[in-house]
TIMIFI-719587 format. One record per residue (C-alpha): residue in three letters; x, y, z. Coordinates in Angstrom, 3 decimals. Example, Ala and Ser with C-alpha at 12.3 -4.5 7.8 and 13.67 -1.06 7.14 Angstrom:
<sites>
<site><aa>ALA</aa><c1>12.300</c1><c2>-4.500</c2><c3>7.800</c3></site>
<site><aa>SER</aa><c1>13.670</c1><c2>-1.060</c2><c3>7.140</c3></site>
</sites>
This chain:
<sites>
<site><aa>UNK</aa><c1>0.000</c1><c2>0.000</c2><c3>0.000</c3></site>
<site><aa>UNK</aa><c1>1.452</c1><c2>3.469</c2><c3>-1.070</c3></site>
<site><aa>UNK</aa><c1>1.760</c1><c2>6.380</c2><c3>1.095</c3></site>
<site><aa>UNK</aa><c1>-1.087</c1><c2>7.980</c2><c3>-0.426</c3></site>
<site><aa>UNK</aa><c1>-3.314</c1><c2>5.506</c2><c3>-0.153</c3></site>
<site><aa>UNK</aa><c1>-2.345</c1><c2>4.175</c2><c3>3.573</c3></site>
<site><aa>UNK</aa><c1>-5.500</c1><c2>3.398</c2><c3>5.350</c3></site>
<site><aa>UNK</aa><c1>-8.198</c1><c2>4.693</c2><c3>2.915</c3></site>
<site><aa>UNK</aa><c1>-10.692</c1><c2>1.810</c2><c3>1.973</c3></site>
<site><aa>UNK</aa><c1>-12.404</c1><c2>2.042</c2><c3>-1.279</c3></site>
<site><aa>UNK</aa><c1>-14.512</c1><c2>-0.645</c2><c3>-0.263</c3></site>
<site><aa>UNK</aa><c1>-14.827</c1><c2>-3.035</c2><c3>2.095</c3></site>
<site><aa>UNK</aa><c1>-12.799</c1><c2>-5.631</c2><c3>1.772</c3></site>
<site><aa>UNK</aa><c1>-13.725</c1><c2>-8.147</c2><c3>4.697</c3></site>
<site><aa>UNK</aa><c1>-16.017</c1><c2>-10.917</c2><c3>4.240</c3></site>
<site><aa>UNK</aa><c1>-17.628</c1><c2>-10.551</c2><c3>7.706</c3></site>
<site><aa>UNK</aa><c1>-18.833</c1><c2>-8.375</c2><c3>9.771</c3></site>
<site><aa>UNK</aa><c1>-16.642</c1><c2>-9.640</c2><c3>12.680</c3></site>
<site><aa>UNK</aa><c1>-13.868</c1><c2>-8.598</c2><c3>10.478</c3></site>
<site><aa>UNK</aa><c1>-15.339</c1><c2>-5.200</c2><c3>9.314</c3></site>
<site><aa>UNK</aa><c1>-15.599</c1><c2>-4.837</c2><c3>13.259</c3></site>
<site><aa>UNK</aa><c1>-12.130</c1><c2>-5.611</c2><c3>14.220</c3></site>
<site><aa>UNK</aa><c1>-10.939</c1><c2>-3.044</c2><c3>11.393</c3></site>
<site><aa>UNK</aa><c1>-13.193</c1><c2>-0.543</c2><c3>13.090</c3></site>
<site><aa>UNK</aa><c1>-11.825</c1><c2>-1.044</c2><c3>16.365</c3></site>
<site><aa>UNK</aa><c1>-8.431</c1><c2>-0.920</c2><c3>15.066</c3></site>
<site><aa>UNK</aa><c1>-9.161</c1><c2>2.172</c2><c3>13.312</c3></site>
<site><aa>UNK</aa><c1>-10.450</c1><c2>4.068</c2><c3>16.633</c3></site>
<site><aa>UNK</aa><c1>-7.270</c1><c2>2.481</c2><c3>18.513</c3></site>
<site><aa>UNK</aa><c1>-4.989</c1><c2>4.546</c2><c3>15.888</c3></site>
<site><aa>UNK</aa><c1>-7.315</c1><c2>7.275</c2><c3>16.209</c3></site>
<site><aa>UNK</aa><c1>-7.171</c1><c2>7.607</c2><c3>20.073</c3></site>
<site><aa>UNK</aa><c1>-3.476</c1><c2>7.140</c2><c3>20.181</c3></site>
<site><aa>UNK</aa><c1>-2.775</c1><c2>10.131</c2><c3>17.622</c3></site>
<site><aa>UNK</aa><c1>-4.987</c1><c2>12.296</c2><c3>19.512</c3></site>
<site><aa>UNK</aa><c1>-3.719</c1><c2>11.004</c2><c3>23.077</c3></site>
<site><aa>UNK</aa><c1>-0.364</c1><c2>12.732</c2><c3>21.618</c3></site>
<site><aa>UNK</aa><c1>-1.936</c1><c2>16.254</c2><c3>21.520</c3></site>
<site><aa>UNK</aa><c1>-4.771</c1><c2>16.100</c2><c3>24.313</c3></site>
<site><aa>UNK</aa><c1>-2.930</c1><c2>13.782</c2><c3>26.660</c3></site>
<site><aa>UNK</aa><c1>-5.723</c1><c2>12.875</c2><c3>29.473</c3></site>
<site><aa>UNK</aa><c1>-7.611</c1><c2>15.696</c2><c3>29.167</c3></site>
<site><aa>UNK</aa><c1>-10.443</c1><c2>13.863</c2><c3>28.447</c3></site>
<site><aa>UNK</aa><c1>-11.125</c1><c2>12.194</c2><c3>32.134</c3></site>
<site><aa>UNK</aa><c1>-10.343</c1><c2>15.988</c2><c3>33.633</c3></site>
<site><aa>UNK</aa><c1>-8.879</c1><c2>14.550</c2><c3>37.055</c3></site>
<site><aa>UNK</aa><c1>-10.289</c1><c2>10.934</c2><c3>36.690</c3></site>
<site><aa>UNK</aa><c1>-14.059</c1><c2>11.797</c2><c3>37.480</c3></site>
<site><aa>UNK</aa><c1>-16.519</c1><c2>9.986</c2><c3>36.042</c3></site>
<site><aa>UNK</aa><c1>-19.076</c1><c2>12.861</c2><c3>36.590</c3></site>
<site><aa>UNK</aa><c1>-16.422</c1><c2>14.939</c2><c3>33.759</c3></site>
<site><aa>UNK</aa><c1>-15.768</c1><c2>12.051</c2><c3>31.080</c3></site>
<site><aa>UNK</aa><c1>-19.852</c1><c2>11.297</c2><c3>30.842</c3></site>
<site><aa>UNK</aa><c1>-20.397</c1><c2>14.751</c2><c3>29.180</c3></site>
<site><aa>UNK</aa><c1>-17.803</c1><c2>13.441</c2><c3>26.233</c3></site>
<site><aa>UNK</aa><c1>-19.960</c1><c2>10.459</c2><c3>25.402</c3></site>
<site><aa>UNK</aa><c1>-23.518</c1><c2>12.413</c2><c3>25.284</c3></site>
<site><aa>UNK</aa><c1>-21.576</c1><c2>15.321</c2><c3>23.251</c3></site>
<site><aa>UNK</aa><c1>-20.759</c1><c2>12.967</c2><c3>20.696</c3></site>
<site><aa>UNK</aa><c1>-24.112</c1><c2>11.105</c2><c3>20.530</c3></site>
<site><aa>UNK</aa><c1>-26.465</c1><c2>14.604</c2><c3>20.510</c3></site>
<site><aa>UNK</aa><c1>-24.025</c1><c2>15.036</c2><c3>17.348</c3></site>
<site><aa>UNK</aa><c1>-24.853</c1><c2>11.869</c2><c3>15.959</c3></site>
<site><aa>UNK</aa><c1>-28.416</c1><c2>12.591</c2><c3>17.199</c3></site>
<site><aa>UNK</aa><c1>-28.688</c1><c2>16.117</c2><c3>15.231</c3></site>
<site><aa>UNK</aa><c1>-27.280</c1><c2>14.942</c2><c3>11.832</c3></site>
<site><aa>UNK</aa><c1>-29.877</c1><c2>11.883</c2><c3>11.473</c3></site>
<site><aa>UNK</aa><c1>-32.825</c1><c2>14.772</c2><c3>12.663</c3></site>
<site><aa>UNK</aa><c1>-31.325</c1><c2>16.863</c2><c3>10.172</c3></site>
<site><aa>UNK</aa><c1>-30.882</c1><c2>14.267</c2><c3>7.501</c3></site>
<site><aa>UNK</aa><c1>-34.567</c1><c2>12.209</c2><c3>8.606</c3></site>
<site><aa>UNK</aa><c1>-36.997</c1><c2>14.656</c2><c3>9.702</c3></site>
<site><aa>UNK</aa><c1>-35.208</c1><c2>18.007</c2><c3>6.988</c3></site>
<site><aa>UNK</aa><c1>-34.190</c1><c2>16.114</c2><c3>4.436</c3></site>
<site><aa>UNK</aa><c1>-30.942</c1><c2>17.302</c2><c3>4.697</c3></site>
<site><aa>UNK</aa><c1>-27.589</c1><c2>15.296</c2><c3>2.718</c3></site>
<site><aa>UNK</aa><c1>-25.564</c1><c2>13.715</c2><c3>5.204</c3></site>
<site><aa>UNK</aa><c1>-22.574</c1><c2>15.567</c2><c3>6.095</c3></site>
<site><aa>UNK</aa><c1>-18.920</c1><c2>14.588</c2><c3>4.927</c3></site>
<site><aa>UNK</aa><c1>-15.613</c1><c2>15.196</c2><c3>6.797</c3></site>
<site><aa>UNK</aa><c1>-15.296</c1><c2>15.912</c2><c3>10.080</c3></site>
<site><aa>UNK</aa><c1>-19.248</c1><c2>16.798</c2><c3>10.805</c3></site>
<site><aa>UNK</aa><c1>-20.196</c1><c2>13.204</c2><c3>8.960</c3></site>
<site><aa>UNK</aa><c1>-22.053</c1><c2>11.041</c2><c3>10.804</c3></site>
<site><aa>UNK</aa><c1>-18.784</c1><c2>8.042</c2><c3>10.565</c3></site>
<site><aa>UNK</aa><c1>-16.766</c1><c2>10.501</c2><c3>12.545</c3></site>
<site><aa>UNK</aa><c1>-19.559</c1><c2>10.958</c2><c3>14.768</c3></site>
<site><aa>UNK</aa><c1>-19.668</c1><c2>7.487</c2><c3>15.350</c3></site>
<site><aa>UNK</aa><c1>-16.099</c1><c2>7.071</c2><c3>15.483</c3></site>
<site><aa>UNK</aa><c1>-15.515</c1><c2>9.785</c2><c3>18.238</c3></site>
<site><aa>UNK</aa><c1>-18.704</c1><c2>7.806</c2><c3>20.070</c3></site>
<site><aa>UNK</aa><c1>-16.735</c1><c2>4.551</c2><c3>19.800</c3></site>
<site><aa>UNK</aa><c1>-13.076</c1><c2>6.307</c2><c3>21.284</c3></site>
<site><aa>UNK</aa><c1>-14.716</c1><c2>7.983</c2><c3>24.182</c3></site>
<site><aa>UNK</aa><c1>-17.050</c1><c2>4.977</c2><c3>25.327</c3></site>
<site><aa>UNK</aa><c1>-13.707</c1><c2>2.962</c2><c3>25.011</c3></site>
<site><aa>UNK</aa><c1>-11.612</c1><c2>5.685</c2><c3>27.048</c3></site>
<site><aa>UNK</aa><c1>-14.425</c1><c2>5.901</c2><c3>30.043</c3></site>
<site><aa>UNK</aa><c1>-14.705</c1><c2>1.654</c2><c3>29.866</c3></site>
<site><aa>UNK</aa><c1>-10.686</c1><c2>2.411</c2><c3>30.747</c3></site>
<site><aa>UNK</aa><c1>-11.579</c1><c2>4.426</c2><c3>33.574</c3></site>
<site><aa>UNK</aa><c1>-14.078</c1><c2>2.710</c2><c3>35.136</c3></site>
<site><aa>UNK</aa><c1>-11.127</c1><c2>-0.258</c2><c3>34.551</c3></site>
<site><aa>UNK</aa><c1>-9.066</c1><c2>1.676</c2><c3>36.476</c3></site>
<site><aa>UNK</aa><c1>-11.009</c1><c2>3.052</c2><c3>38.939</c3></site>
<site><aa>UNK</aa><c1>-13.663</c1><c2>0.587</c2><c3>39.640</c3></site>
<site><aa>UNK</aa><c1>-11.762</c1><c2>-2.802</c2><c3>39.220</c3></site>
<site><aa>UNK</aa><c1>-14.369</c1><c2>-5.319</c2><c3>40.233</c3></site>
<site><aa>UNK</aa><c1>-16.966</c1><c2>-4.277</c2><c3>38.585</c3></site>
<site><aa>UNK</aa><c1>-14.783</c1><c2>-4.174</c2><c3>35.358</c3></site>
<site><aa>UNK</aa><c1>-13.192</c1><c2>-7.695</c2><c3>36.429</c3></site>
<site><aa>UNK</aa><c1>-17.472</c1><c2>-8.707</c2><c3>37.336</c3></site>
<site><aa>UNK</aa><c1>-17.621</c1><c2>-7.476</c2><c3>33.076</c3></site>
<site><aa>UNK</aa><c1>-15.066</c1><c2>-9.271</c2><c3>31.557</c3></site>
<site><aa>UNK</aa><c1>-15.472</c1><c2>-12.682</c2><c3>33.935</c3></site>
<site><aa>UNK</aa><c1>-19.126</c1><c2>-11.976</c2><c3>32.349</c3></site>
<site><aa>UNK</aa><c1>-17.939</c1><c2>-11.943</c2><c3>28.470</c3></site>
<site><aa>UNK</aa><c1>-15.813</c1><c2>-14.938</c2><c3>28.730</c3></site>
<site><aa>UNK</aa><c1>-18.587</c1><c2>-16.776</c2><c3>30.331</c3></site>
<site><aa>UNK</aa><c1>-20.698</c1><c2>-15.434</c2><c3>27.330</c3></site>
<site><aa>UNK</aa><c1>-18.058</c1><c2>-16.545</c2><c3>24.324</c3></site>
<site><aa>UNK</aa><c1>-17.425</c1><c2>-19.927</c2><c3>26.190</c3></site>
<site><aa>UNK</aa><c1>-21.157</c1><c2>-20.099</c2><c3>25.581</c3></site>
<site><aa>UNK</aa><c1>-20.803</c1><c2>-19.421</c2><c3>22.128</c3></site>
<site><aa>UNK</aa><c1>-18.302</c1><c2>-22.039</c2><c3>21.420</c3></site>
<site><aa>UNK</aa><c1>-16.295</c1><c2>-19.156</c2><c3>20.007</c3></site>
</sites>
């Protein structure tokens, strides 16, 4: 893959969605990580949870407005940085960032969480 065309995907190339899904995460790991560089841990202002909440519903009244816009006023869905896969994007960082602080700051319930998703893929036979 050339410079130029380093992580830009023309279409899809994944048969499944479990692999569309693990691009997508990878994507918002590279995304948080370039961003962490600038903004550091300003995002969980002094590791409250009552300060990193406010990031998630920001990005989903965003999310929210667009489809309004787009549904209900028949508006084109925006591109770039206002389009609703950025939206969703900057949803999917921030949820991931406050599951790491409630990791950090409320271990058992986060240990209660994952004991709960292994039980669940055991299930699964996955």
């Amino acid at each position: 893959m050339s410079e130029e065309t380093e992580g830009v995907v023309e279409t899809m190339p994944f048969a499944t969605t479990e692999e569309r899904f693990d691009y997508v995460l990878d994507q918002a790991s590279r995304l948080q990580k370039a961003k962490n560089k600038t903004y550091k841990d300003s995002w969980k202002k002094d590791g409250e949870f009552l300060s990193t909440f406010p990031n998630v519903s920001r990005k989903y009244d965003r999310i929210h407005a667009i489809i309004i816009d787009h549904v209900e006023n028949g508006k084109p869905l925006p591109m770039g940085d206002a389009s609703l896969a950025q939206g969703a994007m900057d949803l999917l960082v921030y949820c991931g960032l406050w599951l790491t602080l409630i990791a950090e700051k409320r271990i058992e319930e986060f240990d209660q969480l994952v004991g709960d998703i292994n039980q669940e893929v055991k299930e699964s036979g996955i």
